[in-house]
C-alpha positions as CSV (number, residue, x, y, z in Angstrom):
1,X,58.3,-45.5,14.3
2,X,58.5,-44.4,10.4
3,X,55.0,-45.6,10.3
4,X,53.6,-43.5,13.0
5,X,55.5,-40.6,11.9
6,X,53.4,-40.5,8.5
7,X,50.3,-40.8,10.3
8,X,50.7,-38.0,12.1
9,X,51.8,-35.7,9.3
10,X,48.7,-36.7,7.6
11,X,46.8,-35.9,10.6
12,X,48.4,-33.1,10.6
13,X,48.1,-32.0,7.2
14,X,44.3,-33.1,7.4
15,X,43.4,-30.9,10.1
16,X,45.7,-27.8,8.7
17,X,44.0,-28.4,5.1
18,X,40.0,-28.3,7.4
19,X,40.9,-25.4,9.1
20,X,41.7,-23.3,6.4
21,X,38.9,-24.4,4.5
22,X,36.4,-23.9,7.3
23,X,38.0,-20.4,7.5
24,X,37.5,-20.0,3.7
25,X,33.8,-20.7,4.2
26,X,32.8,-18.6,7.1
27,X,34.7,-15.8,5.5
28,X,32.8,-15.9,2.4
29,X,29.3,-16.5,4.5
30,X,30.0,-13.3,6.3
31,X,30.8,-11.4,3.6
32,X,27.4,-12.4,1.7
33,X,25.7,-12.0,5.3
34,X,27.2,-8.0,5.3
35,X,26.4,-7.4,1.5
36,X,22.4,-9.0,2.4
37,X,22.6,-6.5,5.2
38,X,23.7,-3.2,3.3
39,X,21.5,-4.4,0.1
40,X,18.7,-4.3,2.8
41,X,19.5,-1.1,4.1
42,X,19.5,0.5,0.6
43,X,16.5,-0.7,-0.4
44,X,14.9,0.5,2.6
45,X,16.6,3.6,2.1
46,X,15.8,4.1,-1.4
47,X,12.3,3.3,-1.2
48,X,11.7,5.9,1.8
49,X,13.4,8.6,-0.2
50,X,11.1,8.0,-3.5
51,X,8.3,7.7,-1.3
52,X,8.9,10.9,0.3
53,X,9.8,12.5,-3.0
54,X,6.5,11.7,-4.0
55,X,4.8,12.6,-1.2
56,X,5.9,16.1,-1.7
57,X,5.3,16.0,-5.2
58,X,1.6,15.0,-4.6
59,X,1.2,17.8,-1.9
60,X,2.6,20.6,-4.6
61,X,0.1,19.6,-6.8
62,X,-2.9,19.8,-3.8
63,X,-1.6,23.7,-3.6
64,X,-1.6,24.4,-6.9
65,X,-4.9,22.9,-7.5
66,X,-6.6,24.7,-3.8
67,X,-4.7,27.6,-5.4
68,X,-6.7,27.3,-8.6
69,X,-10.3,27.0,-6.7
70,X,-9.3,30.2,-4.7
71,X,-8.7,28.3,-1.7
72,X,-6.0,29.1,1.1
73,X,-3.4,26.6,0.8
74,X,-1.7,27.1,4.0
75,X,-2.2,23.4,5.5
76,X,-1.2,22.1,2.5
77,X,2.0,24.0,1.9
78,X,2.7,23.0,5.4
79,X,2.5,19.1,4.3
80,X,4.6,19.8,1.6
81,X,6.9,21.9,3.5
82,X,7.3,18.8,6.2
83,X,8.4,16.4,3.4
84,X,10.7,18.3,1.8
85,X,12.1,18.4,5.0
86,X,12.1,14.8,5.6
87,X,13.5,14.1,1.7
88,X,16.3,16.4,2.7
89,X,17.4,14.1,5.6
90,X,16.5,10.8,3.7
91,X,18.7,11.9,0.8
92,X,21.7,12.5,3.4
93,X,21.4,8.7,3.8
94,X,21.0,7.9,0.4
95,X,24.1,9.6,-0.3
96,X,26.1,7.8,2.3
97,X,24.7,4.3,0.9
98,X,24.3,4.2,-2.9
99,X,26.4,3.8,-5.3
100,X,28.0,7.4,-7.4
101,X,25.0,6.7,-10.2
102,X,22.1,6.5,-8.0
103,X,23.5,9.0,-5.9
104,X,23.4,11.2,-9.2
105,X,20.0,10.0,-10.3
106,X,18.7,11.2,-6.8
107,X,20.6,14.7,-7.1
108,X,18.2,14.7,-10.3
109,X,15.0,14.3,-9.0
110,X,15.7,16.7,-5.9
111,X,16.4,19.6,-8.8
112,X,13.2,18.5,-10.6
113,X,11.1,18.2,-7.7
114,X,12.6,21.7,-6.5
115,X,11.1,23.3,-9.3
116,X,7.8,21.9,-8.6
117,X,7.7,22.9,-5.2
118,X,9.0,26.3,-6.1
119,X,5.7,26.5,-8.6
120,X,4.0,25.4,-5.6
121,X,5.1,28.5,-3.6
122,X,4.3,31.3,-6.2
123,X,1.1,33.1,-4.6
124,X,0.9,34.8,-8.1
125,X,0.7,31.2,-9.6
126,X,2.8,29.6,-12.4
127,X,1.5,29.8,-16.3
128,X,0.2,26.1,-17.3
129,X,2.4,25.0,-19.6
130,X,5.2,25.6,-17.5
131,X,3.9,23.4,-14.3
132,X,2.4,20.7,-17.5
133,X,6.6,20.1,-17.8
134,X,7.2,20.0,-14.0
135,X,5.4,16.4,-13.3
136,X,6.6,14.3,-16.3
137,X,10.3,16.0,-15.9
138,X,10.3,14.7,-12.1
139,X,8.9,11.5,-13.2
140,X,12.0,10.8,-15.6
141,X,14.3,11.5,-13.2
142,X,12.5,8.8,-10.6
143,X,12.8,6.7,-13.4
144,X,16.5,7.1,-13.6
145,X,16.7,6.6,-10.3
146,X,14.3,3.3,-9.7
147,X,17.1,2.5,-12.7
148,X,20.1,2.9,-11.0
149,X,19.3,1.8,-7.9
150,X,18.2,-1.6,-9.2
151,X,21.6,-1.8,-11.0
152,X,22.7,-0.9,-7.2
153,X,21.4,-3.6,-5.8
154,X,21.9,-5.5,-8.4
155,X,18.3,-6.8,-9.2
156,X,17.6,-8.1,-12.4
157,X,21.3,-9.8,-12.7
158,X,22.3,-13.4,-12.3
159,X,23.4,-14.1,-8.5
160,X,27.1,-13.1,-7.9
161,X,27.7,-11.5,-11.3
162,X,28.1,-7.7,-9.6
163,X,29.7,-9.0,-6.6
């Protein structure tokens, strides 16, 4: 009777100590299964926004340069007009997803890409030197960003050191 007392304890015990570590292991699969998920989402999210921060960008600079060559710039300022529209609504999600530091970094590039599309609207134009500063400024801050969203999504770091 002893006998079969202590076998079934260690039964017992056995299937207690599988459970828990079964437990332990789909708990930790899910949870790298949702951070894969929300690291996709971001990076979909931030290259949409930098895309589409660009895509304005490049469209400030068609109207400037039809504006130049005397040309109306109407269907151009239109473009530009659309995707600063569309930045405005990608950057909503941006701010919902990334971390405080990319979330910054984007705040950034909307200021410096402001300006430029503000150049962009002048009908009396905008001296040289002053839209020469404009690109490269807007530049840096996409650099900053590109930065901090990598350090986001922690690319460039040893697996499971920033989680």
């Amino acid at each position: 009777m002893a006998s079969q007392i202590i076998t079934l304890v260690g039964v017992l015990l056995g299937a207690v100590t599988s459970f828990f570590a079964t437990t332990l292991a789909e708990r930790a699969k899910f949870r790298q299964a949702l951070a894969t998920r929300w690291d996709e989402r971001k990076l979909d999210t931030y290259v949409e926004y930098v895309s589409c921060v660009k895509e304005a960008a490049r469209a400030a600079g068609r109207v400037l340069e039809a504006r130049e060559r005397g040309d109306d710039p109407s269907e151009t300022l239109a473009e530009m007009e659309a995707a600063e529209t569309r930045r405005s609504v990608l950057f909503e999600g941006l701010v919902l997803l990334a971390e405080d530091a990319a979330s910054e970094a984007a705040a950034t590039a909307n200021e410096r890409l402001w300006a430029l599309l503000k150049c962009a609207r002048e009908p009396a134009g905008v001296p040289a030197a002053r839209r020469n500063e404009l690109g490269p400024a807007l530049i840096d801050a996409l650099n900053s960003l590109h930065k901090a969203a990598r350090a986001d999504l922690t690319i460039g770091k040893s697996w499971g050191a920033g989680r």
